[in-house]
C-alpha positions as CSV (number, residue, x, y, z in Angstrom):
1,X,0.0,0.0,0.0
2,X,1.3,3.6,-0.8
3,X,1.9,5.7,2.1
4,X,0.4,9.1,1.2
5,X,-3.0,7.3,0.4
6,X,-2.8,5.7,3.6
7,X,-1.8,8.7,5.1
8,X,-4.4,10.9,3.2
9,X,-7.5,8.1,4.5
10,X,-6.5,8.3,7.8
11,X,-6.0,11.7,8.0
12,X,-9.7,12.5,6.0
13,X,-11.0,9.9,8.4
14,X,-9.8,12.0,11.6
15,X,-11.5,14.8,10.1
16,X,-14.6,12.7,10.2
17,X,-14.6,11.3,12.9
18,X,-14.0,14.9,14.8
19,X,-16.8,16.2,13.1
20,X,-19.0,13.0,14.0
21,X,-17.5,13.5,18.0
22,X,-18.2,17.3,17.6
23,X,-22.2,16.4,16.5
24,X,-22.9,13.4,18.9
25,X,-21.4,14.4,21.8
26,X,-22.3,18.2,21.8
27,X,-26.0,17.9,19.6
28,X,-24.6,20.7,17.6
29,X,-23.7,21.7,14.0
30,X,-22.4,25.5,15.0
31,X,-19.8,26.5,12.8
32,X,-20.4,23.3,10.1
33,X,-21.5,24.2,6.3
34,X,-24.1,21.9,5.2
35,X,-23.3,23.7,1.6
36,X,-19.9,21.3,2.5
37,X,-21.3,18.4,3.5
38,X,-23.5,18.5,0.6
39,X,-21.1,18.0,-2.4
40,X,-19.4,15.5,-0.1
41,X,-22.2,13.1,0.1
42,X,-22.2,13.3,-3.9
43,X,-18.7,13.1,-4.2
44,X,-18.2,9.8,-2.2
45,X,-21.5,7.7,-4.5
46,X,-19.9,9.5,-7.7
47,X,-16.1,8.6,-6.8
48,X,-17.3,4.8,-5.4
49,X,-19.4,3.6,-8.1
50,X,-17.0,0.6,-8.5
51,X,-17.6,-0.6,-5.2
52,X,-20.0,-3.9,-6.2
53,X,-18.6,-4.6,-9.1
54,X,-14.9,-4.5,-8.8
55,X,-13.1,-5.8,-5.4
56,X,-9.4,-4.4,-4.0
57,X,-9.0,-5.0,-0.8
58,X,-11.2,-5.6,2.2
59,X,-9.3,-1.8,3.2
60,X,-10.3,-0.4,0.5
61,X,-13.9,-1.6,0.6
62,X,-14.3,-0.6,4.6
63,X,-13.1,2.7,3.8
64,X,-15.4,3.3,0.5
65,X,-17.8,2.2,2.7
66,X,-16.9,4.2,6.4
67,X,-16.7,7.5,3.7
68,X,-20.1,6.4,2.0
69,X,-22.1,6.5,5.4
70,X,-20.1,9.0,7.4
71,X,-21.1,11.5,4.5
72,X,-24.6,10.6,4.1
73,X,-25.0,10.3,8.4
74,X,-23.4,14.1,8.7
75,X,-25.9,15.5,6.3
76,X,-28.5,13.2,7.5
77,X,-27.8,14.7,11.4
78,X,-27.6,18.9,9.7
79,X,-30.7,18.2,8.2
80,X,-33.0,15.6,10.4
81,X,-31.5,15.4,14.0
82,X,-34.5,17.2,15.9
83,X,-31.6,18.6,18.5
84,X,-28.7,19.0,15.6
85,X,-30.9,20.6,13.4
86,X,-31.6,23.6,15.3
87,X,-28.1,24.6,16.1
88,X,-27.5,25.3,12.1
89,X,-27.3,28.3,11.3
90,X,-28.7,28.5,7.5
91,X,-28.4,32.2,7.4
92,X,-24.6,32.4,7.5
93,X,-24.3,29.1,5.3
94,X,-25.5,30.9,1.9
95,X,-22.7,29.7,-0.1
96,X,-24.6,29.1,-3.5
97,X,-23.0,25.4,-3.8
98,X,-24.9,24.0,-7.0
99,X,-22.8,26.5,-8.6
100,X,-19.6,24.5,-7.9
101,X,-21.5,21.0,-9.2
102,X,-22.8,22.0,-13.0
103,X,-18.6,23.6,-13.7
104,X,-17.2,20.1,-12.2
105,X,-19.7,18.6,-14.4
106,X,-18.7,20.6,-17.4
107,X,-15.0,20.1,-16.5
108,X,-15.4,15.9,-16.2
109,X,-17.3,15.7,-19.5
110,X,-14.5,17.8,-21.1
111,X,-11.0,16.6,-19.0
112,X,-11.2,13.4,-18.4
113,X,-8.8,10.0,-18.9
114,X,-11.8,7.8,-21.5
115,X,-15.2,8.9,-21.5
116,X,-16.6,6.5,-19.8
117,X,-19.5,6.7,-17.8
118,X,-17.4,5.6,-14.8
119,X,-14.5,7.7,-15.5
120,X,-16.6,11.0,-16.3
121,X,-18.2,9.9,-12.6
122,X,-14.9,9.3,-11.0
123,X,-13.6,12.7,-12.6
124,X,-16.3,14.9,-11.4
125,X,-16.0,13.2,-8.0
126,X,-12.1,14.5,-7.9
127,X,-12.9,18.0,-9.5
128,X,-15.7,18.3,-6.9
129,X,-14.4,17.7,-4.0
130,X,-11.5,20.0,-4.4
131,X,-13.5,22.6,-4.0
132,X,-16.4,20.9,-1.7
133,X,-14.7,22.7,1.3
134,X,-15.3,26.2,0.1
135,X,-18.5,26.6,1.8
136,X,-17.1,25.5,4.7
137,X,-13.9,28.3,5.0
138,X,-16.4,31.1,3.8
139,X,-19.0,30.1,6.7
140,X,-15.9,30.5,8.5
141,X,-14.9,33.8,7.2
142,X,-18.0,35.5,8.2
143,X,-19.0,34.3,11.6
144,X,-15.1,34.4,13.0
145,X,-16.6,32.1,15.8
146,X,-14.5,29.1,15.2
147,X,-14.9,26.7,18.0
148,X,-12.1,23.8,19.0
149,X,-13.5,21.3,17.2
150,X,-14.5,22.8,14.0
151,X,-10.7,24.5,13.7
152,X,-9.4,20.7,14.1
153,X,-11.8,19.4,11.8
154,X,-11.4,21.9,8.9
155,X,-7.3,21.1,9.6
156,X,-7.6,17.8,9.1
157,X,-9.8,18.2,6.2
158,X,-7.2,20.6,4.6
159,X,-3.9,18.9,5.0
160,X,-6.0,15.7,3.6
């Protein structure tokens, strides 16, 4: 196994899992951009679309599938979580995020290694999430109220 990717999962899955801490153990979303958590949950079904019909490693599978339902719980708890949900504060997240989805679309059509349905997928997975965490810093911009564990969280998700 390469050491960056290992380095990179584990360090995208401490962002997680501080993010998942900061949610269950305090039953709040302050200072966490759904507009973020969004694209995430479409990056992780676009990126892992392989995931049934081509096996790795048991590793690889675990994480596809950890990154799968950690995305899909977060926006799940932002959105549903009768205690969670009141702590988001949707007037500070107005990052207009469907603008970042149609020009990674665009971009994966256009740049991509064979255009394949797969590979367009897995493209516009990569072009989208490298800018999935822009919501996220300008949320963090304007309210300048960064608590311990969002800071950690947007750190780890950075140097991943």
């Amino acid at each position: 196994m390469n050491i960056f990717r290992l380095a990179g999962d584990m360090t995208h899955l401490a962002s997680v899992l501080v993010l998942l801490l900061k949610i269950n153990t305090i039953k709040s979303c302050a200072g966490i951009s759904l507009k973020t958590q969004e694209p995430y949950a479409l990056v992780f079904p676009t990126r892992y679309l392989d995931i049934f019909s081509s096996f790795i490693s048991l590793y690889n599978t675990v994480m596809k599938l950890i990154f799968l339902g950690s995305s899909f719980s977060i926006v799940w708890y932002i959105r549903h979580h009768k205690v969670v949900r009141r702590s988001y504060d949707k007037d500070q997240d107005t990052f207009r995020h469907y603008f970042l989805v149609l020009p990674c679309l665009f971009l994966a059509l256009l740049i991509n290694e064979r255009f394949t349905f797969m590979e367009v997928m897995w493209t516009f997975s990569l072009y989208l999430k490298a800018v999935a965490i822009l919501p996220q810093l300008v949320l963090l911009q304007r309210t300048r109220n960064i608590d311990n564990l969002t800071g950690q969280y947007v750190f780890l998700l950075g140097a991943y």
